[in-house]
KEDREN-851205 format. One record per residue (C-alpha): residue number from 1; residue in three letters; z, x, y. Coordinates in pm, 1 decimal. Example, Ala and Ser with C-alpha at 12.3 -4.5 7.8 and 13.67 -1.06 7.14 Angstrom:
+-----+--------+----------+----------+----------+
| num | residu |       pz |       px |       py |
+-----+--------+----------+----------+----------+
|   1 |    ALA |    780.0 |   1230.0 |   -450.0 |
|   2 |    SER |    714.0 |   1367.0 |   -106.0 |
+-----+--------+----------+----------+----------+
This chain:
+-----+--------+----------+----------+----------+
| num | residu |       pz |       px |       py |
+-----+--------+----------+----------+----------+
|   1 |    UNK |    136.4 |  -5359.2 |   1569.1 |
|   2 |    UNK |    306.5 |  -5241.2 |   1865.5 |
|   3 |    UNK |    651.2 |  -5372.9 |   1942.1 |
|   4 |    UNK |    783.8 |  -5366.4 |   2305.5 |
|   5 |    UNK |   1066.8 |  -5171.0 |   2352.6 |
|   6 |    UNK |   1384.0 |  -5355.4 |   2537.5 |
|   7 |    UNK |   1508.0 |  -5041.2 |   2715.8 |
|   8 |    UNK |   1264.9 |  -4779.3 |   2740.6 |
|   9 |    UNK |   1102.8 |  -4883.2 |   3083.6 |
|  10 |    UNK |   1491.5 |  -4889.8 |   3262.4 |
|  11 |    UNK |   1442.9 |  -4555.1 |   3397.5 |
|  12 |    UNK |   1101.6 |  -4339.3 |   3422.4 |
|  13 |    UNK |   1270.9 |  -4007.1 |   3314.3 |
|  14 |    UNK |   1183.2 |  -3918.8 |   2981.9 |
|  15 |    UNK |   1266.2 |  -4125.3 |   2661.7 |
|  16 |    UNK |   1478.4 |  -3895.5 |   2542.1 |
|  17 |    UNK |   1726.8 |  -3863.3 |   2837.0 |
|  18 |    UNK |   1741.6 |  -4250.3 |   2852.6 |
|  19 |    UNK |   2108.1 |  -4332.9 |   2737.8 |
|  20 |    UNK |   2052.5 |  -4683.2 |   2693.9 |
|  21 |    UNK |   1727.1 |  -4691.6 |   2490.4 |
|  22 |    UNK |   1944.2 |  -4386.3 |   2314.7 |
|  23 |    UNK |   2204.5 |  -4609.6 |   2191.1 |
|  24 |    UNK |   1993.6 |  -4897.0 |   2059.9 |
|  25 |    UNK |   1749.7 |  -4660.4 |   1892.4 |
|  26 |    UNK |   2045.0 |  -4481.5 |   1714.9 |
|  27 |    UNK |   2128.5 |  -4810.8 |   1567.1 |
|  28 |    UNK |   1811.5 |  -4907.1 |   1488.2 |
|  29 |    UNK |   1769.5 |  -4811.7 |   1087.2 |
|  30 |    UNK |   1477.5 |  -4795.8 |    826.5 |
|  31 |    UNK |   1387.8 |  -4952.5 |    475.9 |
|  32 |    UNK |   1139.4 |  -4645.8 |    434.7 |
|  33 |    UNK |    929.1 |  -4844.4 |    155.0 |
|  34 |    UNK |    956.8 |  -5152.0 |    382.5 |
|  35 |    UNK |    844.6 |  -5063.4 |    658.0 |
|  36 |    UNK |   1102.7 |  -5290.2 |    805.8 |
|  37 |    UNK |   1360.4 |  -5182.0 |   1117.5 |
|  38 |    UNK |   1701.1 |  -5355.4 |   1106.6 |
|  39 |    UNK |   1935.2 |  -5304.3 |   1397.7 |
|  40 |    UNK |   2306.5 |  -5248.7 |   1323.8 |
|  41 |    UNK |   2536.8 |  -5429.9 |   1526.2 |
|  42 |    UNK |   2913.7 |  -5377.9 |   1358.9 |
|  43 |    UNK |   3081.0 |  -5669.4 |   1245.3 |
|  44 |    UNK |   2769.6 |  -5893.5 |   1164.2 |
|  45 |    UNK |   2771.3 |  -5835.1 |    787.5 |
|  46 |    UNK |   2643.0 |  -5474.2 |    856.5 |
|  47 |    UNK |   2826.3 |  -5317.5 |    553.2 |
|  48 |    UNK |   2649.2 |  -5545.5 |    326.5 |
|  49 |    UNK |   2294.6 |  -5457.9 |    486.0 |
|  50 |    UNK |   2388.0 |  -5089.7 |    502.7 |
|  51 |    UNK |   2449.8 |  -5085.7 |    170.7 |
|  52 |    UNK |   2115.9 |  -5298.0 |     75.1 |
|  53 |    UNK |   1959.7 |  -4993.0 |    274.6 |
|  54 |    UNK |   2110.9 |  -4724.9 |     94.0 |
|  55 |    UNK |   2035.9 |  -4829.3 |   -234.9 |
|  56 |    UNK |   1647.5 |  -4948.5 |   -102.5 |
|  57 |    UNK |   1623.4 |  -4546.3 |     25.6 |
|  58 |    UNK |   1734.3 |  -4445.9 |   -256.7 |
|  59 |    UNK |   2050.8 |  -4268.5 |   -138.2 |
|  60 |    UNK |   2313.1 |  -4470.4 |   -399.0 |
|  61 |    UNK |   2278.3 |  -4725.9 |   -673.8 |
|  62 |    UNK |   2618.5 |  -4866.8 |   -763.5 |
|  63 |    UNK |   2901.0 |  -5093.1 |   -583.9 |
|  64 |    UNK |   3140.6 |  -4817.4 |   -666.3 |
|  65 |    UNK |   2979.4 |  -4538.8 |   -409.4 |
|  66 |    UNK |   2965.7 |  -4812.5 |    -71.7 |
|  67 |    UNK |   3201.4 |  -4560.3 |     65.1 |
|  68 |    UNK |   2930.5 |  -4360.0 |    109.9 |
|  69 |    UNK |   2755.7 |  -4566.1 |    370.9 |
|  70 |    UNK |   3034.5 |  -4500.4 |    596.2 |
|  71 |    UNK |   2960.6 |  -4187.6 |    660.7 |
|  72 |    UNK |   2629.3 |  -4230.7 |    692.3 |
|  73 |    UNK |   2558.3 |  -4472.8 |    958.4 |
|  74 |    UNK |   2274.7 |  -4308.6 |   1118.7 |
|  75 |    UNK |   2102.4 |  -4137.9 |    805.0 |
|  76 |    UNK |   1845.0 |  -4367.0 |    818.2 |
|  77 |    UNK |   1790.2 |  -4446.4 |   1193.1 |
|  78 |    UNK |   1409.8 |  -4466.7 |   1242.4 |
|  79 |    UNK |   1198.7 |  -4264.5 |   1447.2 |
|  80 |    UNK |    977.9 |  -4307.2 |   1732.1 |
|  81 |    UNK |    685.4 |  -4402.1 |   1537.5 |
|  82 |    UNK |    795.6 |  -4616.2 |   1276.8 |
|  83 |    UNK |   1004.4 |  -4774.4 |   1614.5 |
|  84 |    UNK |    648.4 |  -4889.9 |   1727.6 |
|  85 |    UNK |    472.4 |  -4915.2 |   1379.8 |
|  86 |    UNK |    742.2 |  -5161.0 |   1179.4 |
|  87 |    UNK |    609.1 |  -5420.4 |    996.6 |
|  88 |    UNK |    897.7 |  -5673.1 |    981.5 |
|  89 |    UNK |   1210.2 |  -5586.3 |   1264.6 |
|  90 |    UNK |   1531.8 |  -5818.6 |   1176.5 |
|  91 |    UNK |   1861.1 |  -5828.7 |   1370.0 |
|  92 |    UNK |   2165.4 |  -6006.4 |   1281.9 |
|  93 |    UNK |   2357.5 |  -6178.5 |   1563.5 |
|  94 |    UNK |   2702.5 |  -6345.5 |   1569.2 |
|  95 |    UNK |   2912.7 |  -6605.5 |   1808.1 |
|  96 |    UNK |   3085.1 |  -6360.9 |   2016.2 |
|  97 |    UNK |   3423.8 |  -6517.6 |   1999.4 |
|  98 |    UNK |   3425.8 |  -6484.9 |   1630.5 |
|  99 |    UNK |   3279.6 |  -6161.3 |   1639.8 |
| 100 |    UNK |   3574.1 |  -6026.8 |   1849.9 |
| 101 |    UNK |   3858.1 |  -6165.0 |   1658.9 |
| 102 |    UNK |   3694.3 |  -6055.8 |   1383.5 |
| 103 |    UNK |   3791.9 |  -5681.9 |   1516.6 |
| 104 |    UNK |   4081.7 |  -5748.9 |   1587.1 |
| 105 |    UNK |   4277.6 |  -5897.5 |   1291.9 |
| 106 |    UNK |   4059.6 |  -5561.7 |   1135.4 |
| 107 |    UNK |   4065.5 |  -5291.1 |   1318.5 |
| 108 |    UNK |   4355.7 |  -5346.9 |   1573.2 |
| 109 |    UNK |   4608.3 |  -5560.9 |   1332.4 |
| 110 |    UNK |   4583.3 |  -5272.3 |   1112.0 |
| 111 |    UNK |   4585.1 |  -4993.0 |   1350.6 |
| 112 |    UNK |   4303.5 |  -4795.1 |   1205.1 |
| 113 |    UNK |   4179.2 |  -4478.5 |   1437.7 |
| 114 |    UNK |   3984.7 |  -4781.4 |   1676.9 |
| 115 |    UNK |   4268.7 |  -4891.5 |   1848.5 |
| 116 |    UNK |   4342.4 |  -4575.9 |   1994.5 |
| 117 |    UNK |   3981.3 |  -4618.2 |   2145.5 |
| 118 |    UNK |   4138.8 |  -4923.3 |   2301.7 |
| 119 |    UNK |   4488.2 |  -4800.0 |   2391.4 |
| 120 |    UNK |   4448.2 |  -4417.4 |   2488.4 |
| 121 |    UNK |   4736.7 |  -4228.7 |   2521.3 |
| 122 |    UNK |   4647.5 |  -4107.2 |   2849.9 |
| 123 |    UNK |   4638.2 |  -4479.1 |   2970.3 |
| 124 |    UNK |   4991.0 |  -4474.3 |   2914.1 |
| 125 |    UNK |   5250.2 |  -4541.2 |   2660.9 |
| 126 |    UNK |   5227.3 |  -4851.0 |   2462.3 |
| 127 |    UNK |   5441.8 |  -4935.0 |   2127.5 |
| 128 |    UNK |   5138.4 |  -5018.7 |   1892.0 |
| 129 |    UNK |   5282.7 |  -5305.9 |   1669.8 |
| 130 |    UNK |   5354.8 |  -5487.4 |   2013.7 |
| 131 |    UNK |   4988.1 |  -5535.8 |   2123.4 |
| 132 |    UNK |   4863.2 |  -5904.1 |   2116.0 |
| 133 |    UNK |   4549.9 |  -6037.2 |   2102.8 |
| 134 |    UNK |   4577.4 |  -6131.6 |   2490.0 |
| 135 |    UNK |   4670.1 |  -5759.9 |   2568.4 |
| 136 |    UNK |   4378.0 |  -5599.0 |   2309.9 |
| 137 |    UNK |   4123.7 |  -5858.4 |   2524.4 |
| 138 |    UNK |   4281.9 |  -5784.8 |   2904.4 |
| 139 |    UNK |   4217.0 |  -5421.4 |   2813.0 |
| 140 |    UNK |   3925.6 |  -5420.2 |   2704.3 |
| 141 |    UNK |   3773.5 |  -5631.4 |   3047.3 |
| 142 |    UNK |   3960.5 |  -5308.5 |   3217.9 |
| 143 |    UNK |   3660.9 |  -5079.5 |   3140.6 |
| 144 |    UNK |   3718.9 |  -5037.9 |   2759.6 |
| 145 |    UNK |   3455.1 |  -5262.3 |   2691.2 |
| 146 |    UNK |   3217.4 |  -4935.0 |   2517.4 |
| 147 |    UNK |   3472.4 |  -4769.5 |   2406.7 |
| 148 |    UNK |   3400.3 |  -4836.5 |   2028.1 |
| 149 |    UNK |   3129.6 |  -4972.3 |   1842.2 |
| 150 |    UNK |   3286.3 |  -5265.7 |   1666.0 |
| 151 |    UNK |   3338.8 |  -5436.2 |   2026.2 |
| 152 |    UNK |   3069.6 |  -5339.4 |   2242.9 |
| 153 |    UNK |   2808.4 |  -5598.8 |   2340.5 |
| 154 |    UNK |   2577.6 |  -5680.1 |   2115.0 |
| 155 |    UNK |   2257.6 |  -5630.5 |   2357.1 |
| 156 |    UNK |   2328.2 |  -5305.7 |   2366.3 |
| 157 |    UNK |   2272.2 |  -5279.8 |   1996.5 |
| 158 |    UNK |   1894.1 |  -5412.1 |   2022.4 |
| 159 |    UNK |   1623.0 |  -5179.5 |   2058.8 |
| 160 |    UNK |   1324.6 |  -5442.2 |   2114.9 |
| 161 |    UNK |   1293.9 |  -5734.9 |   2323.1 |
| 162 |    UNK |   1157.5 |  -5917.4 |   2032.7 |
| 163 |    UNK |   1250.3 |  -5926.4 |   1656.0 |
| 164 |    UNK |   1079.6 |  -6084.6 |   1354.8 |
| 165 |    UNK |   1379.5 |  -6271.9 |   1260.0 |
| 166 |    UNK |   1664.2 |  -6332.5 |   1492.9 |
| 167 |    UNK |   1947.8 |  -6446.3 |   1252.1 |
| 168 |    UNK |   2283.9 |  -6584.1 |   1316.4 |
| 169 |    UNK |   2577.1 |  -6478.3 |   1098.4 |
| 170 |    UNK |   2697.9 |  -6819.0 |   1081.6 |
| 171 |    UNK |   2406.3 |  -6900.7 |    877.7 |
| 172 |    UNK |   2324.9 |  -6562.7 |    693.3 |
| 173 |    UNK |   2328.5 |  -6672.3 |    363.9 |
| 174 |    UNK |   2017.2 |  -6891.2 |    461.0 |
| 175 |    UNK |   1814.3 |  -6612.2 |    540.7 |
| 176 |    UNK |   1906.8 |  -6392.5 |    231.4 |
| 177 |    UNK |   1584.1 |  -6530.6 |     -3.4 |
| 178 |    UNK |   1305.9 |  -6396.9 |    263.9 |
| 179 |    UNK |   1507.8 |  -6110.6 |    345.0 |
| 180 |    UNK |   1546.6 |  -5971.6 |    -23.2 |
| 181 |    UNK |   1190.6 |  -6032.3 |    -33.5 |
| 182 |    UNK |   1041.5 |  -5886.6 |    240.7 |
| 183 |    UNK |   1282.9 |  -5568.2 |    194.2 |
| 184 |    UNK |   1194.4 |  -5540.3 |   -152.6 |
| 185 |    UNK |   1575.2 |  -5486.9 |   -260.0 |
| 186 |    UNK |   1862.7 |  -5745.8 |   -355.7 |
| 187 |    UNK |   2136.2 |  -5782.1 |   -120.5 |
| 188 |    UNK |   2463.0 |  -5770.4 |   -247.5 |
| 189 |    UNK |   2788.5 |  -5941.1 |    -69.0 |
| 190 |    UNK |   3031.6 |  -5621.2 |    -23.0 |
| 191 |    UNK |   3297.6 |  -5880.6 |    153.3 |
| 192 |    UNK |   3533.6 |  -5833.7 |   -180.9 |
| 193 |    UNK |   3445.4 |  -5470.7 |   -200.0 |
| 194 |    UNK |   3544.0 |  -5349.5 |    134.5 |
| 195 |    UNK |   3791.9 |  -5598.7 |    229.1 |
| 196 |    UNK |   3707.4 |  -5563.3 |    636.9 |
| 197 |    UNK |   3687.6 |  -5937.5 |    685.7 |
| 198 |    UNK |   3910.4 |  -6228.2 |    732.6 |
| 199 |    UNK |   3734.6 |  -6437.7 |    480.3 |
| 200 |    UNK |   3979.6 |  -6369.5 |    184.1 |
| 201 |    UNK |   4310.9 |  -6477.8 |    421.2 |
| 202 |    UNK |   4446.4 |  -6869.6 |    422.7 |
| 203 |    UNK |   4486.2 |  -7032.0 |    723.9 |
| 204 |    UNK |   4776.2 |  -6958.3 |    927.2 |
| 205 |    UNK |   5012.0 |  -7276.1 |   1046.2 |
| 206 |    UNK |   4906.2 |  -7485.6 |   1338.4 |
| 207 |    UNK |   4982.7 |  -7314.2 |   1662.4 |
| 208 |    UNK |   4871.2 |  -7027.5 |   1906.5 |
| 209 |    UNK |   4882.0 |  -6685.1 |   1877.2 |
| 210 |    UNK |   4697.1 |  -6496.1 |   2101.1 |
| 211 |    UNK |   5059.8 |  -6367.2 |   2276.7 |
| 212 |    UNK |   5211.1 |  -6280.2 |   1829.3 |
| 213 |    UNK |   5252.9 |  -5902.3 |   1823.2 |
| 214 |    UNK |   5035.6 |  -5767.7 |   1566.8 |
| 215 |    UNK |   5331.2 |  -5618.7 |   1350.2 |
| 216 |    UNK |   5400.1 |  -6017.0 |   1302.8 |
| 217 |    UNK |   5038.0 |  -6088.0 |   1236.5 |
| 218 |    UNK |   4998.0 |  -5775.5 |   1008.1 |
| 219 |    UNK |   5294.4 |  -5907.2 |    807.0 |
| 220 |    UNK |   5107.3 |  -6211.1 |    808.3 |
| 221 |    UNK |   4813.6 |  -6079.5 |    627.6 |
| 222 |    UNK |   5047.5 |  -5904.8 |    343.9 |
| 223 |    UNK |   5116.5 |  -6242.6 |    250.7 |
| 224 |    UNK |   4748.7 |  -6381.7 |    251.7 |
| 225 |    UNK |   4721.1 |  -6551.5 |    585.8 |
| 226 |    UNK |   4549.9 |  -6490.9 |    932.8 |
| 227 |    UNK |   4504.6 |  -6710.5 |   1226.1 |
| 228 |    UNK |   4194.3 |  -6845.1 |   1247.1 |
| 229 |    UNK |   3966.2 |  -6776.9 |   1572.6 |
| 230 |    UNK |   4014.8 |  -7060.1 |   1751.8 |
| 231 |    UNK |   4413.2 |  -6986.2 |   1730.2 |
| 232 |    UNK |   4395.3 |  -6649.9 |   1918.5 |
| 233 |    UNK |   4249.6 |  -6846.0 |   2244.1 |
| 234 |    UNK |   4372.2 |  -7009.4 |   2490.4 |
| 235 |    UNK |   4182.4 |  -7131.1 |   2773.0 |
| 236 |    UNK |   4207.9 |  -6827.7 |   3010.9 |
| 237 |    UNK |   4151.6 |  -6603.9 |   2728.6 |
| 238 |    UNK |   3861.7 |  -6793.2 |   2639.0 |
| 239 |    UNK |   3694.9 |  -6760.5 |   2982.8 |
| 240 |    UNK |   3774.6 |  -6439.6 |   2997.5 |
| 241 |    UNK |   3574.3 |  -6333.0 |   2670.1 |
| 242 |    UNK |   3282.5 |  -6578.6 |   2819.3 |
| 243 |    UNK |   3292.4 |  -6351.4 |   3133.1 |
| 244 |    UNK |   3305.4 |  -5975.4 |   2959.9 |
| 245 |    UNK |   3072.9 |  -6117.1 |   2665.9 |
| 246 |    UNK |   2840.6 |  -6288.0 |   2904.6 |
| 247 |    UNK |   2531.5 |  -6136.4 |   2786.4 |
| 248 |    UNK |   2570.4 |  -6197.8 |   2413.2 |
| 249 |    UNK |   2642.2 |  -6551.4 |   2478.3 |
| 250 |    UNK |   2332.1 |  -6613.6 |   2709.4 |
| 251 |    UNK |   2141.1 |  -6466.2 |   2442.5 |
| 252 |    UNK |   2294.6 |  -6589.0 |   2098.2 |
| 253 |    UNK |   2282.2 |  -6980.3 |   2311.1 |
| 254 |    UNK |   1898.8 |  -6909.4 |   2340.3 |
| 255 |    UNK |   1829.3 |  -6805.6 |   1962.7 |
| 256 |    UNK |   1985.8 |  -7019.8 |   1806.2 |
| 257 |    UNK |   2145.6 |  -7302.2 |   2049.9 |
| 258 |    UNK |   2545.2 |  -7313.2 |   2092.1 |
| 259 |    UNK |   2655.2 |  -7500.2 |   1795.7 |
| 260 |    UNK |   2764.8 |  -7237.0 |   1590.9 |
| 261 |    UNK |   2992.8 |  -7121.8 |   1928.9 |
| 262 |    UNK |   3359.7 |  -7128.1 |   1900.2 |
| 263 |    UNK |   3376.6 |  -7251.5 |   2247.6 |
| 264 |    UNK |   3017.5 |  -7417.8 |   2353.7 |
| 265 |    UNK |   3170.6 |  -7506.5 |   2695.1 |
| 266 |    UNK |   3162.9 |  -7165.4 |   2789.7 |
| 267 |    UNK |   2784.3 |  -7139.1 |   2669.0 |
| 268 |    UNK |   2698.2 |  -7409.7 |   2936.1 |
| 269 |    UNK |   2623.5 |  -7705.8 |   2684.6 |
| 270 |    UNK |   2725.6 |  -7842.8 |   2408.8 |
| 271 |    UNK |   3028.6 |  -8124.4 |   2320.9 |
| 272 |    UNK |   3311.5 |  -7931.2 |   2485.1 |
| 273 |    UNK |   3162.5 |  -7920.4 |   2840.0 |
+-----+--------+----------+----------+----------+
């Protein structure tokens, strides 16, 4: 089988000088006895399939050495010919609202080395436990959209125009049956393991917070509680996520249809238009 590539043809100098197709095909990763090509996209339970692939390569076999997949996120990115020659291709795609608060109550709440990515010093000064969710989203719409991994579009993570599966994270569990199959390994949840997602935190109290400083929303957390998505938007800030996420919306609306979307109005159907 040949599988169409969804960047290669964007310029006509060669492959390998092709930045875009580059980027996709770095994050495109092999279950060797599989024959199967999963593309990474952070935050759409990629620690859990990273680890599935590690211990299907043959690289680790316990719970207790998933730190080691973090340091080897492209050890098993595919090459050229098992790009064309895959026999099942699998992507896992996620509302994009979600999908950025999701980062942010992780990797900006917490300050880990990704904010910086966000806020560079040479951007000028900022006091980190004062960022907000509005200020974390206005920034990134001013060109910081690339800037890290964990909040870059999730088009630019696919590497054909077509998968096998398309699968939304809202409904992963679904899928899990066919995809331990047809990978030929179990897949573990490492939610408890790693701790990266909001899952484990209570609801915060009714109200907004999308202008709380995160040194507020980080003590929050210490004592078991997060906002939930839909608590971090307001209407502007909703629009404006629609507008720098535009692509990922279009897309996850024509998958999968917009009721798993935080905000279907801004998808362009569903009960909130």
């Amino acid at each position: 089988m040949s599988r169409s590539l969804r960047y290669a043809a964007g310029t006509f100098r060669p492959i390998a000088e092709n930045l875009t197709h580059g980027f996709a095909a770095d994050h495109a990763l092999e279950f060797y006895a599989a024959r199967s090509i999963y593309s990474f996209i952070p935050k759409n339970a990629c620690s859990t399939l990273r680890f599935a692939l590690a211990r299907a390569n043959g690289a680790i076999s316990s719970p207790v050495e998933i730190d080691w997949i973090h340091h080897n996120n492209y050890t098993f990115r595919a090459d050229q010919r098992s790009l064309q020659q895959a026999e099942f291709t699998f992507v896992v795609l996620r509302c994009p609202f979600r999908r950025l608060v999701s980062v942010f109550l992780d990797k900006i709440v917490n300050r880990y080395h990704n904010f910086w990515f966000a806020f560079p010093q040479e951007d000028g000064p900022i006091i980190p436990g004062s960022v907000t969710f509005r200020t974390f989203l206005e920034r990134l719409a001013r060109n910081k959209l690339s800037a890290d991994i964990h909040w870059r579009p999730q088009v630019d993570f696919l590497v054909y125009e077509e998968y096998d599966r398309w699968i939304p994270l809202e409904r992963f569990p679904d899928y899990l049956p066919e995809l331990s199959e047809r990978l030929g390994t179990e897949i573990l949840d490492t939610r408890a393991l790693l701790r990266h997602d909001t899952s484990r935190f209570s609801p915060a109290p009714d109200g907004r917070y999308a202008d709380i400083p995160i040194r507020e929303i980080e003590a929050m957390q210490a004592k078991g509680i997060a906002p939930r998505a839909e608590q971090l938007f307001d209407e502007a800030l909703a629009g404006l996520a629609a507008h720098i996420y535009h692509a990922d919306l279009t897309l996850y609306v024509e998958k999968f249809g917009a009721d798993a979307i935080l905000f279907p109005r801004f998808a362009g159907t569903g009960k909130d238009q």
